[in-house]
N, CA and C atoms of all chains as a GROMACS GRO file, in nm:
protein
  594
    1UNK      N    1   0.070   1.932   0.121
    1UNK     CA    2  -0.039   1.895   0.211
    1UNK      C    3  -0.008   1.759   0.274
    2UNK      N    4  -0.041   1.763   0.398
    2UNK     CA    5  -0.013   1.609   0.512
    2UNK      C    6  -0.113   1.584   0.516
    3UNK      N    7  -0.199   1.459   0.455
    3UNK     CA    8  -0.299   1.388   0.465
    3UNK      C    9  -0.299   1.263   0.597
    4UNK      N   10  -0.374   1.254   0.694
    4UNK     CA   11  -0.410   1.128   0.782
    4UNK      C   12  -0.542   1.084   0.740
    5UNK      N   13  -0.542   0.960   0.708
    5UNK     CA   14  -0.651   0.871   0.667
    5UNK      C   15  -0.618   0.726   0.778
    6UNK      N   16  -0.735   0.763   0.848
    6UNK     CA   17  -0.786   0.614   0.979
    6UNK      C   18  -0.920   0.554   0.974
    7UNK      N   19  -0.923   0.434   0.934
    7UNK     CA   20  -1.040   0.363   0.966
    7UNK      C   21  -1.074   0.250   1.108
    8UNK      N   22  -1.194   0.298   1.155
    8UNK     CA   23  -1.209   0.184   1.238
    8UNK      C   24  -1.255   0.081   1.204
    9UNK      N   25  -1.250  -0.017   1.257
    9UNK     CA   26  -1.403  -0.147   1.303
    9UNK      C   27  -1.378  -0.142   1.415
   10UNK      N   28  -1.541  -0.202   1.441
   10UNK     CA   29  -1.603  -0.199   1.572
   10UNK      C   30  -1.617  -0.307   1.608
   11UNK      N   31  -1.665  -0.317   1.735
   11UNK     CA   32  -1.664  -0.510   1.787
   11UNK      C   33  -1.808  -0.490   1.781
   12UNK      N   34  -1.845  -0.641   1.753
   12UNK     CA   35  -1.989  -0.661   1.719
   12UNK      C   36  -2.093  -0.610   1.831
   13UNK      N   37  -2.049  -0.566   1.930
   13UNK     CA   38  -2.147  -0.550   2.016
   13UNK      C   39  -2.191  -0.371   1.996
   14UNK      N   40  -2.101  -0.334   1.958
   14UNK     CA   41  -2.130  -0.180   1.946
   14UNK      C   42  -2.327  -0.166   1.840
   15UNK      N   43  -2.350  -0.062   1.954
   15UNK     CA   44  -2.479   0.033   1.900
   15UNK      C   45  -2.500   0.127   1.808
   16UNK      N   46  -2.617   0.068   1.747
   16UNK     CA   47  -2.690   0.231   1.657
   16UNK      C   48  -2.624   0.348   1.720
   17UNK      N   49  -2.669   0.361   1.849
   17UNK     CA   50  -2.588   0.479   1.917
   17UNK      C   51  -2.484   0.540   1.962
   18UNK      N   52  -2.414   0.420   1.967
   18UNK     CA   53  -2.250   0.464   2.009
   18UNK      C   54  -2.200   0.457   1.888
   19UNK      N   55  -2.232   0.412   1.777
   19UNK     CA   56  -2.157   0.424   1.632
   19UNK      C   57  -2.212   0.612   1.600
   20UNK      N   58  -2.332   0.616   1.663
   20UNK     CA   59  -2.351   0.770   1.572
   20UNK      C   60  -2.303   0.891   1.722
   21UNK      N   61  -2.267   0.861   1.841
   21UNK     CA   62  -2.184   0.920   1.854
   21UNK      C   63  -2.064   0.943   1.782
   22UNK      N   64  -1.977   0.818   1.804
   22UNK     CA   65  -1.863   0.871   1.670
   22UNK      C   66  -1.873   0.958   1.576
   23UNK      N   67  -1.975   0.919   1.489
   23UNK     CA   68  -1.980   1.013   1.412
   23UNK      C   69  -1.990   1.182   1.452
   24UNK      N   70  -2.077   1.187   1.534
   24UNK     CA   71  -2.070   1.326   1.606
   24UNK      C   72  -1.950   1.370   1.654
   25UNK      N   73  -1.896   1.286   1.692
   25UNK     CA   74  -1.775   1.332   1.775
   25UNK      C   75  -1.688   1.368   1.665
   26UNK      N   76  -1.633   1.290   1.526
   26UNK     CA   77  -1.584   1.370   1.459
   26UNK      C   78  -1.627   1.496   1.396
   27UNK      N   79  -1.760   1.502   1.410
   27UNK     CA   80  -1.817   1.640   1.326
   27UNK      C   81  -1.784   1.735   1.426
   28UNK      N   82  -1.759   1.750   1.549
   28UNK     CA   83  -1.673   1.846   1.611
   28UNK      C   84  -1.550   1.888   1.612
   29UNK      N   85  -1.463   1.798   1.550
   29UNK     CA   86  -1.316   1.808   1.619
   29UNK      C   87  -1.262   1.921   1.509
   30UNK      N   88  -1.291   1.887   1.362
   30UNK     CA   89  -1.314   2.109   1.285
   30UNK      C   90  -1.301   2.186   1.374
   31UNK      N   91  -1.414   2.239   1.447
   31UNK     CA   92  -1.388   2.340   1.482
   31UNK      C   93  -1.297   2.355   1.619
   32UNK      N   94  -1.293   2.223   1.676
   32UNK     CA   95  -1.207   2.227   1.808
   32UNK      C   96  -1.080   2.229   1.786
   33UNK      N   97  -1.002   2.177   1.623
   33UNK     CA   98  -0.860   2.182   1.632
   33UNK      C   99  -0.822   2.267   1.491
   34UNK      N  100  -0.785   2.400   1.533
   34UNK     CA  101  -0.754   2.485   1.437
   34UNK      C  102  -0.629   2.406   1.282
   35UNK      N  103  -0.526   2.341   1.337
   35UNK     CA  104  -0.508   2.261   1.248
   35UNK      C  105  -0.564   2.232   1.179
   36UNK      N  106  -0.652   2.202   1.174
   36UNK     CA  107  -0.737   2.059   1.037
   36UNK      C  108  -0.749   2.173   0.954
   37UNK      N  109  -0.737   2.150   0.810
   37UNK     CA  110  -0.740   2.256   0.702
   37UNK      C  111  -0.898   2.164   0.614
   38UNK      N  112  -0.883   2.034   0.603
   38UNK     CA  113  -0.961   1.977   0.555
   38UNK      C  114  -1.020   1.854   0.626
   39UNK      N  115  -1.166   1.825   0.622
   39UNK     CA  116  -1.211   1.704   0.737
   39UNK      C  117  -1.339   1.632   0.627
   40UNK      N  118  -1.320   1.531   0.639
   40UNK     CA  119  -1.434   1.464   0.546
   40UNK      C  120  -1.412   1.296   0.635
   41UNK      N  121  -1.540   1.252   0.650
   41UNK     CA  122  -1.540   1.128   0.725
   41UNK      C  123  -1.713   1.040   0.672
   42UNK      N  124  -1.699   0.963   0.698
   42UNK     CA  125  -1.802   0.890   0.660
   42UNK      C  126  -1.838   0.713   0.725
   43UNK      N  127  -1.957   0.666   0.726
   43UNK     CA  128  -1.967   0.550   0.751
   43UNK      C  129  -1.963   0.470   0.628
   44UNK      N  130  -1.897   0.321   0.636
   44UNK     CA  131  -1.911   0.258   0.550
   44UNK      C  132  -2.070   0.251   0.440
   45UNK      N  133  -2.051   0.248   0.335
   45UNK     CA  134  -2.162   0.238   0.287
   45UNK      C  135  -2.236   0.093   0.252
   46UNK      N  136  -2.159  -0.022   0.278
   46UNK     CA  137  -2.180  -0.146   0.255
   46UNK      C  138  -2.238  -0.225   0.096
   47UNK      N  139  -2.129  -0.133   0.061
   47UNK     CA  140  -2.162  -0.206  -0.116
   47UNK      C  141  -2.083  -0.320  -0.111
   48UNK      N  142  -1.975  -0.357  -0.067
   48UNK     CA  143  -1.918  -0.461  -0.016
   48UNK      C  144  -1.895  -0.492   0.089
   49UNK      N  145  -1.883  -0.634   0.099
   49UNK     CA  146  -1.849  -0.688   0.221
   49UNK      C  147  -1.673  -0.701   0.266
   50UNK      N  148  -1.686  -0.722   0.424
   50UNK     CA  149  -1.566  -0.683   0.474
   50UNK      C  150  -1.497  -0.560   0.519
   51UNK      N  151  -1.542  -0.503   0.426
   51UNK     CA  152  -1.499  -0.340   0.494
   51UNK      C  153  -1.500  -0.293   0.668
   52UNK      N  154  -1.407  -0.223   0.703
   52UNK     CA  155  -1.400  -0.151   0.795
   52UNK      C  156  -1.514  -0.066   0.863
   53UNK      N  157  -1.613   0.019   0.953
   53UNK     CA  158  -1.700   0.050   0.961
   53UNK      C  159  -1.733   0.217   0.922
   54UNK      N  160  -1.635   0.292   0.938
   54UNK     CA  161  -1.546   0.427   0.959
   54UNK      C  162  -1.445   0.465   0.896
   55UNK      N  163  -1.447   0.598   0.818
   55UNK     CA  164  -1.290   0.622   0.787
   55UNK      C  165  -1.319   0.750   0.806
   56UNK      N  166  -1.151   0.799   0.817
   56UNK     CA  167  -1.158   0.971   0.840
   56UNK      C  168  -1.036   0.998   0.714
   57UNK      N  169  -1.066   1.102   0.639
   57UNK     CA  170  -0.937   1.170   0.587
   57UNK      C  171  -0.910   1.350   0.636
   58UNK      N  172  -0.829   1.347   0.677
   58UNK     CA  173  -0.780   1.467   0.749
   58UNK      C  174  -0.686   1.550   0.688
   59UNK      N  175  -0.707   1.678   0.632
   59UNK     CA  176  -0.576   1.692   0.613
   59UNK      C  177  -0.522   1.831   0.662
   60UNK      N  178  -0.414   1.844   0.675
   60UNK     CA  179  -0.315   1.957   0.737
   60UNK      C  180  -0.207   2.042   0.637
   61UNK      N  181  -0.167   2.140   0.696
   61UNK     CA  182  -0.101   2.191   0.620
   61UNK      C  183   0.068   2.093   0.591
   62UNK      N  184   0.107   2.032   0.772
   62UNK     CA  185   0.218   1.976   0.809
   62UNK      C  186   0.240   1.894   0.853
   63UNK      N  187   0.282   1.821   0.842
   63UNK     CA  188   0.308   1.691   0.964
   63UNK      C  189   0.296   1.734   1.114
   64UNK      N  190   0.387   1.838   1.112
   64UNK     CA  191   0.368   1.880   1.278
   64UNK      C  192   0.223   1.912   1.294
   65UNK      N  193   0.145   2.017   1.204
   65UNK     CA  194  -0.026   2.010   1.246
   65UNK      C  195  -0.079   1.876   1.265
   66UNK      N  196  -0.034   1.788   1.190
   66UNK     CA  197  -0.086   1.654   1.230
   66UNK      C  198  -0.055   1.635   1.364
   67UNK      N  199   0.057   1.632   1.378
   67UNK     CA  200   0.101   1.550   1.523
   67UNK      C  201   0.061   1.653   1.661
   68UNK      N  202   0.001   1.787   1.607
   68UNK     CA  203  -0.100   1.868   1.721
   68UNK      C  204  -0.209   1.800   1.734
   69UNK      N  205  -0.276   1.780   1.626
   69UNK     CA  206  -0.423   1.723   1.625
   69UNK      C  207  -0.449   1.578   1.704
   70UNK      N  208  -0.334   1.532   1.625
   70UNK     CA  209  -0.304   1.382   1.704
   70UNK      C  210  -0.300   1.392   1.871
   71UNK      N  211  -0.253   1.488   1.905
   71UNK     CA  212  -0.243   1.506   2.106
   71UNK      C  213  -0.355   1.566   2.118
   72UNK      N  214  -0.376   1.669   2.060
   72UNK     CA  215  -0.494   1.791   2.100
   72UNK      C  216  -0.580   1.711   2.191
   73UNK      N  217  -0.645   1.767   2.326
   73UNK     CA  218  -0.744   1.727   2.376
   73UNK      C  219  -0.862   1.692   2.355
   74UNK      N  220  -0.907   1.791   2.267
   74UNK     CA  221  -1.005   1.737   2.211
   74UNK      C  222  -0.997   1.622   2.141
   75UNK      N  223  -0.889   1.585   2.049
   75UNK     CA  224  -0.893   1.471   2.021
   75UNK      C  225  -0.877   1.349   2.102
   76UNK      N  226  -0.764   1.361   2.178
   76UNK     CA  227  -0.799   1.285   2.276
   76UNK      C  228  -0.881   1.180   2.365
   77UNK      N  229  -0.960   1.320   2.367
   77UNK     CA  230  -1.100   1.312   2.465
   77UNK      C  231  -1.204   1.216   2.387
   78UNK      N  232  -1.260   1.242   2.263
   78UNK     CA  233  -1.319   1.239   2.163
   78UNK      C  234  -1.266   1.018   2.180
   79UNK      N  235  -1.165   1.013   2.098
   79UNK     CA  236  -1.104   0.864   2.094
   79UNK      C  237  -1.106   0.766   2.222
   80UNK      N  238  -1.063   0.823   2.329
   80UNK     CA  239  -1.105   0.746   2.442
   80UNK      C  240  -1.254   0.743   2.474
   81UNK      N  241  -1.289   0.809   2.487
   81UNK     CA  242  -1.479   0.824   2.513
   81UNK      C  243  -1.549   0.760   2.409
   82UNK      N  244  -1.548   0.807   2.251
   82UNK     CA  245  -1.652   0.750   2.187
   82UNK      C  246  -1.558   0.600   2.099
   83UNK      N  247  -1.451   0.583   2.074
   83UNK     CA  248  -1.369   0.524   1.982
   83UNK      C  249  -1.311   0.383   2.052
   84UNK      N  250  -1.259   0.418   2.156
   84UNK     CA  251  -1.152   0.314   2.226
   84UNK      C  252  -1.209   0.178   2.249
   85UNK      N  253  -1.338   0.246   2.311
   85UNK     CA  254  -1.452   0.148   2.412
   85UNK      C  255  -1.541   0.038   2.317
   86UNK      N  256  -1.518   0.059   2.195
   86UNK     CA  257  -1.571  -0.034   2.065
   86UNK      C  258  -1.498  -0.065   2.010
   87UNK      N  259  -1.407  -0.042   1.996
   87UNK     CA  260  -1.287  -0.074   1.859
   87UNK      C  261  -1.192  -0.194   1.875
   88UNK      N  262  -1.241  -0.232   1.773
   88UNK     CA  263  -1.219  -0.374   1.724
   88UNK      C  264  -1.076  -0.379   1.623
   89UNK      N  265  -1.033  -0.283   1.551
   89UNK     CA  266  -0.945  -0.264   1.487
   89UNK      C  267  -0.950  -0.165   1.436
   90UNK      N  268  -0.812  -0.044   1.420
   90UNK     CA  269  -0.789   0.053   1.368
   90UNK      C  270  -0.675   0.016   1.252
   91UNK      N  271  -0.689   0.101   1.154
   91UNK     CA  272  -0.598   0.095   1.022
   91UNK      C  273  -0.576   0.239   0.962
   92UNK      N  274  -0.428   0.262   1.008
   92UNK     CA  275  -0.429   0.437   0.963
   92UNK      C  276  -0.278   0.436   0.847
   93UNK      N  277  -0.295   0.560   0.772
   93UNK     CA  278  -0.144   0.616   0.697
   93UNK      C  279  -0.164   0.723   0.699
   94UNK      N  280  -0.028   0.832   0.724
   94UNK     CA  281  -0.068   0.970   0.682
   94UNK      C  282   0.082   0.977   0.544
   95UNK      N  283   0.042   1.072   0.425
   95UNK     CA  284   0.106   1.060   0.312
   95UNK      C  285   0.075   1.255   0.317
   96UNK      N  286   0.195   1.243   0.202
   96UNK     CA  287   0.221   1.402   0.143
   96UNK      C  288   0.123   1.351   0.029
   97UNK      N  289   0.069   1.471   0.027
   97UNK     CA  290  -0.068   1.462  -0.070
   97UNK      C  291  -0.015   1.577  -0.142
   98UNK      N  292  -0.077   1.528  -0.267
   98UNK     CA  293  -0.068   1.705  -0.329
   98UNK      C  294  -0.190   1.752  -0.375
   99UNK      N  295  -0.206   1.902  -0.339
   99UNK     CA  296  -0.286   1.986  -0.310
   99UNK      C  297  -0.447   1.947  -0.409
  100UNK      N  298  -2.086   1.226  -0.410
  100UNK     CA  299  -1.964   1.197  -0.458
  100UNK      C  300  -1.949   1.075  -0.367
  101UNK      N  301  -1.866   0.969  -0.415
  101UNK     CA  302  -1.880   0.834  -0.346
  101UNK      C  303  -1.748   0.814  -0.358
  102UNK      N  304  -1.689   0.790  -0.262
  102UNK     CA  305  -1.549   0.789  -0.207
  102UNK      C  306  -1.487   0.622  -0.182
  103UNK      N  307  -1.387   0.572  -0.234
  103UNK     CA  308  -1.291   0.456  -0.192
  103UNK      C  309  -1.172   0.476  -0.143
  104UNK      N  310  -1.175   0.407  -0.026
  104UNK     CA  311  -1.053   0.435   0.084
  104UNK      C  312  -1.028   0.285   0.095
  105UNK      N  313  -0.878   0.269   0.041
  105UNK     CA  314  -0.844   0.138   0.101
  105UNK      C  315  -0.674   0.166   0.136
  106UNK      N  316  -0.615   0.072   0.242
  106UNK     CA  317  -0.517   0.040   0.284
  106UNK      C  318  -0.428  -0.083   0.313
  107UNK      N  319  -0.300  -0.111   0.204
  107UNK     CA  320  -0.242  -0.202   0.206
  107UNK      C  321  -0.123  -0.231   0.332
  108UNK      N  322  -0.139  -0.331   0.359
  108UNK     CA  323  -0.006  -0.357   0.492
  108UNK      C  324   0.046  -0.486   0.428
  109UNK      N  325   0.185  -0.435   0.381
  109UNK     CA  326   0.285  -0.600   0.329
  109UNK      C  327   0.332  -0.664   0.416
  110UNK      N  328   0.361  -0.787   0.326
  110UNK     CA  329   0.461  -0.859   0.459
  110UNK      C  330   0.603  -0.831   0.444
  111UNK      N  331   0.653  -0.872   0.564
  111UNK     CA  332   0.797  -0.828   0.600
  111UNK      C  333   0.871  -0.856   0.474
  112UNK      N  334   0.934  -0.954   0.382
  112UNK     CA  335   1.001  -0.937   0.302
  112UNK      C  336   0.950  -0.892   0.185
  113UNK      N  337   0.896  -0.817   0.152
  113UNK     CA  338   0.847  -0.692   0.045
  113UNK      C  339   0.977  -0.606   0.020
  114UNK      N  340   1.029  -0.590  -0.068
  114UNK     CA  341   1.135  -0.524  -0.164
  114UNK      C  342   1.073  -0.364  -0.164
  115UNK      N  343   1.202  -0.275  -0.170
  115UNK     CA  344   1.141  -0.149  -0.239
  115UNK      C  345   1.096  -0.150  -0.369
  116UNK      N  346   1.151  -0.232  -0.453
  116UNK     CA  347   1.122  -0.248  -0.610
  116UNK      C  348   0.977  -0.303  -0.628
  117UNK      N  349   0.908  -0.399  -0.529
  117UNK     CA  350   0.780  -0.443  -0.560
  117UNK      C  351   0.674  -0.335  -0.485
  118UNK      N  352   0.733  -0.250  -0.405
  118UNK     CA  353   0.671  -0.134  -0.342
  118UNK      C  354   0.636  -0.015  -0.422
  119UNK      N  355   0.778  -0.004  -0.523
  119UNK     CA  356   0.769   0.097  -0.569
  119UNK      C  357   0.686   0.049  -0.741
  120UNK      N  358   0.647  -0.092  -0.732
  120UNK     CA  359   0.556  -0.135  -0.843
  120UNK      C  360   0.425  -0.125  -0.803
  121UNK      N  361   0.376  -0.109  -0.654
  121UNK     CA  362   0.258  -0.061  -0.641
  121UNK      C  363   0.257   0.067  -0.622
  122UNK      N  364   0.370   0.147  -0.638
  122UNK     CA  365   0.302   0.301  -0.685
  122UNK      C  366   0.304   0.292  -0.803
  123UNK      N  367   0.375   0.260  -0.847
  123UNK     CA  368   0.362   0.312  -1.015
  123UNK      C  369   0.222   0.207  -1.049
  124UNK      N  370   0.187   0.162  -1.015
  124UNK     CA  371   0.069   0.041  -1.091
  124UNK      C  372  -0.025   0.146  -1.021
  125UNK      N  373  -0.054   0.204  -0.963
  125UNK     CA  374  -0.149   0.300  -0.904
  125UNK      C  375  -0.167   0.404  -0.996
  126UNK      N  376  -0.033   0.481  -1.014
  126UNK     CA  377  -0.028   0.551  -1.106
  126UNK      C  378  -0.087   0.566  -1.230
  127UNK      N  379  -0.121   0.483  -1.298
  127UNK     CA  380  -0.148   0.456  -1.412
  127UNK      C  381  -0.292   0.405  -1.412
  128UNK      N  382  -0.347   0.397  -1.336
  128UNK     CA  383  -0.519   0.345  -1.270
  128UNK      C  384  -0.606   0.468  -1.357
  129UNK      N  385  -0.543   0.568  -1.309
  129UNK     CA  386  -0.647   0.660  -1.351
  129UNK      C  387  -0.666   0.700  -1.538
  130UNK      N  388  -0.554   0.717  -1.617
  130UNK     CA  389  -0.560   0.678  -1.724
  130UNK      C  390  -0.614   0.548  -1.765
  131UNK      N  391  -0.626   0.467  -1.716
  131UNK     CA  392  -0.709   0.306  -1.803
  131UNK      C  393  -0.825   0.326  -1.715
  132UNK      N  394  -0.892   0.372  -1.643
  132UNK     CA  395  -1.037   0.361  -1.600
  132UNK      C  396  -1.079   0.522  -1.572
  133UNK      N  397  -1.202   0.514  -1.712
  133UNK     CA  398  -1.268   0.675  -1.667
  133UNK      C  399  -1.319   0.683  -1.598
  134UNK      N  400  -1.406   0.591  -1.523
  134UNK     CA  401  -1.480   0.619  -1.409
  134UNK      C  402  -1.417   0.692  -1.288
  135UNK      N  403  -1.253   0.690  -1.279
  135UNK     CA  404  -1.250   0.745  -1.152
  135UNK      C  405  -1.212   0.963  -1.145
  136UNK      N  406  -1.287   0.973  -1.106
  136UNK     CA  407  -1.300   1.103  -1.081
  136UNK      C  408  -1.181   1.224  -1.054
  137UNK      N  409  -1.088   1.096  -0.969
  137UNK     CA  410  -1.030   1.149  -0.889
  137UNK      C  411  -0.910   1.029  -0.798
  138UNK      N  412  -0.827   1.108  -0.760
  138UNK     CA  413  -0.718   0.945  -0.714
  138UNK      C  414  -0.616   1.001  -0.677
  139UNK      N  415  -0.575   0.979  -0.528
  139UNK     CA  416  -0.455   1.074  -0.440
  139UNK      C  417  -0.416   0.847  -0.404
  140UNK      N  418  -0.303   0.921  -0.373
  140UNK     CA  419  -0.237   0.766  -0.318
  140UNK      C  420  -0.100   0.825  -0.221
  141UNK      N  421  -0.086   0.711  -0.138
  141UNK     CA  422   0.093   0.777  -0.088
  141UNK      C  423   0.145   0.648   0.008
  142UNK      N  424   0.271   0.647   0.028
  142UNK     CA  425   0.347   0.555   0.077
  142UNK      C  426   0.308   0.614   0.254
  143UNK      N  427   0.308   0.548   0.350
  143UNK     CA  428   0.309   0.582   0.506
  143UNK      C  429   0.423   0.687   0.537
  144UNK      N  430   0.416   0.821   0.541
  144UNK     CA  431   0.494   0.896   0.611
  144UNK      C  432   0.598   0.867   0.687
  145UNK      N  433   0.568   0.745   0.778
  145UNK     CA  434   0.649   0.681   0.914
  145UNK      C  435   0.684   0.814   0.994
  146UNK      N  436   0.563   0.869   0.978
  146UNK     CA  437   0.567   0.962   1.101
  146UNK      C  438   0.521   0.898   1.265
  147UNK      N  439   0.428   0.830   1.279
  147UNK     CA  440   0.407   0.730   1.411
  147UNK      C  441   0.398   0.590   1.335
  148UNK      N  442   0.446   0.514   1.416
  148UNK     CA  443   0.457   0.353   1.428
  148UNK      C  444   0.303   0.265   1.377
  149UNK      N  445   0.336   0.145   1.362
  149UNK     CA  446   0.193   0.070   1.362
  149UNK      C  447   0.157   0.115   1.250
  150UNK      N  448   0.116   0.202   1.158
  150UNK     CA  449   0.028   0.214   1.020
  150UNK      C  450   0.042   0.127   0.938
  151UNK      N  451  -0.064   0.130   0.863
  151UNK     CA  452  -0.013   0.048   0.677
  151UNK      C  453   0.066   0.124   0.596
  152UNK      N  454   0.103   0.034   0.515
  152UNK     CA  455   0.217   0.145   0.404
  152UNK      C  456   0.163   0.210   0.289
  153UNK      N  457   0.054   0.155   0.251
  153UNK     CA  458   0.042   0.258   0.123
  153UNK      C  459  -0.155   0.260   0.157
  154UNK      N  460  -0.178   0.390   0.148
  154UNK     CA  461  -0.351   0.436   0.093
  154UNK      C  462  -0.389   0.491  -0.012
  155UNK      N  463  -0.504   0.456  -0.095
  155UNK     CA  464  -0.549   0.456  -0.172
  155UNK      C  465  -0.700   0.569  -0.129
  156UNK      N  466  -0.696   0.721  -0.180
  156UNK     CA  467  -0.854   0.769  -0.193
  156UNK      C  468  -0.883   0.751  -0.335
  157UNK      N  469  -0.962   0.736  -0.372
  157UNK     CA  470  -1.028   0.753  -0.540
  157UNK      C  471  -1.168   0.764  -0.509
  158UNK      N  472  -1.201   0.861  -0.625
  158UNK     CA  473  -1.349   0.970  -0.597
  158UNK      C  474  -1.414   0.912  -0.719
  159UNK      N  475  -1.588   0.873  -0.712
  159UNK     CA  476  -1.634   0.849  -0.783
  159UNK      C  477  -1.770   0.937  -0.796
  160UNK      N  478  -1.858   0.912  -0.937
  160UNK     CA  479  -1.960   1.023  -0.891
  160UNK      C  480  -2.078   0.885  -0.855
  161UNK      N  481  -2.086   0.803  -0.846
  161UNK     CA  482  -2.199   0.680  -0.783
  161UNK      C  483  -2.074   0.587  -0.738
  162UNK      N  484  -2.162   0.471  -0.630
  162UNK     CA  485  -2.121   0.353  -0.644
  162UNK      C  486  -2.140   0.225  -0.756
  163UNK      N  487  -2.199   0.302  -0.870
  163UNK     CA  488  -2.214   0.184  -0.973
  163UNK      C  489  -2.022   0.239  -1.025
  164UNK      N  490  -2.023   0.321  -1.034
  164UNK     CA  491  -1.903   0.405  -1.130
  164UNK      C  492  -1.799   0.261  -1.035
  165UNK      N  493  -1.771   0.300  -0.861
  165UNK     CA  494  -1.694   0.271  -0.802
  165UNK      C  495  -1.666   0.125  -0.841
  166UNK      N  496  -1.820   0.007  -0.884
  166UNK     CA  497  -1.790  -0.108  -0.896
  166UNK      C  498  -1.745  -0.130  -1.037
  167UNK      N  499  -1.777  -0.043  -1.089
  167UNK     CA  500  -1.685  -0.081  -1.241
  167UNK      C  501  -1.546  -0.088  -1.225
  168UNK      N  502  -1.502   0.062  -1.187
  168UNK     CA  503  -1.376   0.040  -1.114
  168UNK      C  504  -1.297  -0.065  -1.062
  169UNK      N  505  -1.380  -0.135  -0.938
  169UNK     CA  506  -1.330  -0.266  -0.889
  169UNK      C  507  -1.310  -0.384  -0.943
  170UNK      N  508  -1.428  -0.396  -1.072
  170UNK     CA  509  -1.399  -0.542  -1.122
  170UNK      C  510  -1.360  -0.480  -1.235
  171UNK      N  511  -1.301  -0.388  -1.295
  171UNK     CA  512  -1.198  -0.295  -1.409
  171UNK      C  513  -1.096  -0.406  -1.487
  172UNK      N  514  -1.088  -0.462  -1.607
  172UNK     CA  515  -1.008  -0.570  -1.612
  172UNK      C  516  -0.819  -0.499  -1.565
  173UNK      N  517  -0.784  -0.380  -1.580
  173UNK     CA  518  -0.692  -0.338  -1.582
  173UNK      C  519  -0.663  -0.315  -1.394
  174UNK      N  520  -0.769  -0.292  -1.322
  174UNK     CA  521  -0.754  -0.271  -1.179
  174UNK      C  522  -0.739  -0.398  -1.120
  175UNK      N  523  -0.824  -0.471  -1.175
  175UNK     CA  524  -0.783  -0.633  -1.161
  175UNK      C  525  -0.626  -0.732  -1.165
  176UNK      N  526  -0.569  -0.670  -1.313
  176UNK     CA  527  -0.479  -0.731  -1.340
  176UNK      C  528  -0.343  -0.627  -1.241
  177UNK      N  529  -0.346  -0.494  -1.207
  177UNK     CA  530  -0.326  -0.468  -1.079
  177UNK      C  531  -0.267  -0.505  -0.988
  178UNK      N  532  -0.426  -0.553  -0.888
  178UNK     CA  533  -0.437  -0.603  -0.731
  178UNK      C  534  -0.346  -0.785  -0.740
  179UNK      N  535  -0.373  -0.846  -0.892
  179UNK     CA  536  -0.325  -0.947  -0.856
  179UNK      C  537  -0.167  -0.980  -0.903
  180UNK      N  538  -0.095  -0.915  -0.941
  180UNK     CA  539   0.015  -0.910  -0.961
  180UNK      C  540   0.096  -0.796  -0.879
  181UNK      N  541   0.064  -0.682  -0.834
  181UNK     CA  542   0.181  -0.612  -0.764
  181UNK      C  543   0.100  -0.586  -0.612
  182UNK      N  544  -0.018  -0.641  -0.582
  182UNK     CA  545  -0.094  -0.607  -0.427
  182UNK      C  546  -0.080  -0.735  -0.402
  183UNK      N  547  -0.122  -0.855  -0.416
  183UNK     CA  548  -0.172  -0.990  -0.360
  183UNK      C  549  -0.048  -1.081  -0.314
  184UNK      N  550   0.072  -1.081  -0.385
  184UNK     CA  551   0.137  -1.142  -0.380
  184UNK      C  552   0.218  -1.071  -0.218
  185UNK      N  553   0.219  -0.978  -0.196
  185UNK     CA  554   0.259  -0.910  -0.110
  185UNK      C  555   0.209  -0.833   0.014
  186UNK      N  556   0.066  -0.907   0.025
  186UNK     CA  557  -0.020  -0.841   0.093
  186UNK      C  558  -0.044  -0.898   0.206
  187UNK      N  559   0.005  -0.826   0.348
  187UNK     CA  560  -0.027  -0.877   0.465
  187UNK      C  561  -0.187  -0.836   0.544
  188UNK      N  562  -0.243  -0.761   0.487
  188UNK     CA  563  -0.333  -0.704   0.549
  188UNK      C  564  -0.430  -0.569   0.450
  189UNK      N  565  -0.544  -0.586   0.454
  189UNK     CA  566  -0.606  -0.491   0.375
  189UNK      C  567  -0.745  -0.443   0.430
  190UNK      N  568  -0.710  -0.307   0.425
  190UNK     CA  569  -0.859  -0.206   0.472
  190UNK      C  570  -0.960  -0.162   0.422
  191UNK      N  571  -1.062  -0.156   0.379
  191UNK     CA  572  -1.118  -0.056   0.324
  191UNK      C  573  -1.271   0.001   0.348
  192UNK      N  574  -1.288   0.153   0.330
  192UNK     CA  575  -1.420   0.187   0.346
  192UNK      C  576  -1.480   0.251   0.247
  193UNK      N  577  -1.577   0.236   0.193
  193UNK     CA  578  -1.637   0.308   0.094
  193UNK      C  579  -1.752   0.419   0.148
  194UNK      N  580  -1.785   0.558   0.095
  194UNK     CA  581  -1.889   0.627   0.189
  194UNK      C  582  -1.899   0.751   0.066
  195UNK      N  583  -2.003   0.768   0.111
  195UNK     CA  584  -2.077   0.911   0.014
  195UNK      C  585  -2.022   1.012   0.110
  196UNK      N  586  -1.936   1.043   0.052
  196UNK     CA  587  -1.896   1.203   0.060
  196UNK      C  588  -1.883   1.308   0.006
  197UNK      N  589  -1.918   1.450   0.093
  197UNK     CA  590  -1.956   1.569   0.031
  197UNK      C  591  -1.832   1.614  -0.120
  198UNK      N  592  -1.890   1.724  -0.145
  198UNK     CA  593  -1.793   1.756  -0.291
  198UNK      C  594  -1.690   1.835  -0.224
   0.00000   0.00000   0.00000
């Protein structure tokens, strides 16, 4: 299994609302990119401080499914529209996971 | 289920030998602390550019479990001998996620 795990932060100006787009926007990209075998994402929960705001763990059967998902339009689309336009810093790895 | 996602980025002169002491010091996390549920880890693929090198998921069933975890005298002695000394950069998000 090819795991991608990305977290954002956001720049302080970002909204209640454009943060829960994001979130929406990943609760689509399942069914938009046949790749993804596994999708789990979440907002920080703020038990500590410092943390990042966002993380996604993704996982695929392959690297190459990764690197579809990674172009796919929908994803794409999704990162420039709800992601790009706030983001303050991204922090990603993708690792061979086992199953 | 309450989820910890963190990501280490070293600095440039980091050894494979002190790299390969934060896997194995990972390794062994889950035997000295019951609280964690669960615990995938992996070095950066270097499938695309820019990432951190090593992520950390570990599954908890609360965030009380997760903070035992964190201040763990054994997770402790850890972060400050094979993460700190070598640490250019660090991520993390914590979030309630599904089972």
């Amino acid at each position: 299994m090819f795991r991608h795990v990305v977290m954002f932060k956001f720049v302080y100006t970002v909204t209640a609302e454009q943060k829960l787009a994001v979130l929406e926007g990943l609760s689509r990209l399942p069914n938009e990119i046949g790749q993804i075998r596994s999708f789990s994402f979440g907002e920080d929960a703020r038990v500590v401080d410092g943390n990042y705001d966002v993380v996604v763990v993704a996982d695929f059967d392959s690297s190459d499914d990764y690197l579809v998902y990674a172009s796919h339009p929908g994803h794409r689309e999704f990162v420039s529209t709800c992601v790009l336009p706030f983001l303050a810093s991204r922090a990603a790895v993708q690792y061979a996971a086992s199953e």
